[in-house]
C-alpha positions, 0 to 999 in steps of 0.5 A: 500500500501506498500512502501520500499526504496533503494538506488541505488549506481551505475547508469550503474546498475541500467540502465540495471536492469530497461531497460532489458527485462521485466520478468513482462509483455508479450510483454517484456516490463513494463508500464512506465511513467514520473512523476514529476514537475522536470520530466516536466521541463526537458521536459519529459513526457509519456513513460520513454525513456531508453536513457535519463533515463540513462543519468539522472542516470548518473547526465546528466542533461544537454549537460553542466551539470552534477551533482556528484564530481571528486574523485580519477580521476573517477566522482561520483554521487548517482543516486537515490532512488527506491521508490517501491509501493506495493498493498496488496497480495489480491488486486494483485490476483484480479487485475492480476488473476481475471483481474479487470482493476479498481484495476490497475487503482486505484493502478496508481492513488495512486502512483501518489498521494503518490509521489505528496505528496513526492514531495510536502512534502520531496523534497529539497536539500543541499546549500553551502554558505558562510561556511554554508549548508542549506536545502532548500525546492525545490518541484520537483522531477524527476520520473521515474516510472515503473509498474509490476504485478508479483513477480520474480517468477511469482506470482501476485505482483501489484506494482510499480517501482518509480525512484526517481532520484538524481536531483532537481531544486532550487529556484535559478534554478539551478540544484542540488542534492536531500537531501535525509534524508525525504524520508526514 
């Protein structure tokens, strides 16, 4: 599996990019799912909903909080990072042209573990105190995660779309920014 990441710099973007019609799939749509303990503790679970993944892109957390900064009059917050999971080119032919549902199953199974493993290993974040910053190791991600099976032209290309939104809970409970040097 291949894995590549980028930033995403603008949350209306990057909402219509992931919430338009799909390209990859029949009816329009790409499978998608919540992952996360951060995902669960906000209470999301099964298919991505549009309307509160655009919210959470925007550092809506809650009707009370949001995360980002005011500058120059305008609210400023980085809403994520896409972590996409590629399989390898023969795998996608297998799983997309000769139809082998197993490959499809195994890809999600991986995906899930390799964020697991992310989320276990790099999520943390950035605490101000007392004129100092330090990291602290957090545990929780929010994840949103959308699997396609063709390249933009239409060619086999299993792989999968994993939001990796700018939020975590600290141990504080508190809501904050991830800190993102781990995860490149």
């Amino acid at each position: 599996m291949v894995a590549t990441v980028s930033g995403l710099t603008n949350a209306a973007q990057a909402s219509a990019y992931y919430e338009a019609d799909d390209y990859y799939s029949e009816d329009g749509t790409a499978p998608s799912i919540w992952l996360g303990k951060g995902a669960a503790e906000l209470g999301l679970s099964g298919e991505v909903d549009q309307e509160a993944f655009t919210r959470l892109l925007h550092g809506q957390i809650t009707k009370d909080q949001r995360l980002g900064t005011q500058r120059d009059g305008e609210w400023s917050h980085r809403p994520g990072w896409d972590l996409t999971l590629s399989a390898p080119k023969s795998v996608s032919v297998m799983a997309e042209v000769a139809g082998d549902r197993r490959l499809i199953e195994a890809h999600e199974a991986a995906v899930q573990r390799t964020l697991a493993l992310a989320e276990q290993h790099l999520a943390a974040t950035r605490i101000r105190e007392d004129g100092e910053v330090r990291r602290e190791v957090t545990q929780n991600l929010v994840i949103a995660s959308f699997r396609h099976g063709t390249s933009r032209a239409l060619d086999p290309q299993l792989h999968s779309h994993n939001v990796i939104l700018n939020m975590t809970q600290g141990q504080d409970g508190q809501w904050r920014s991830l800190e993102p040097r781990a995860l490149y």
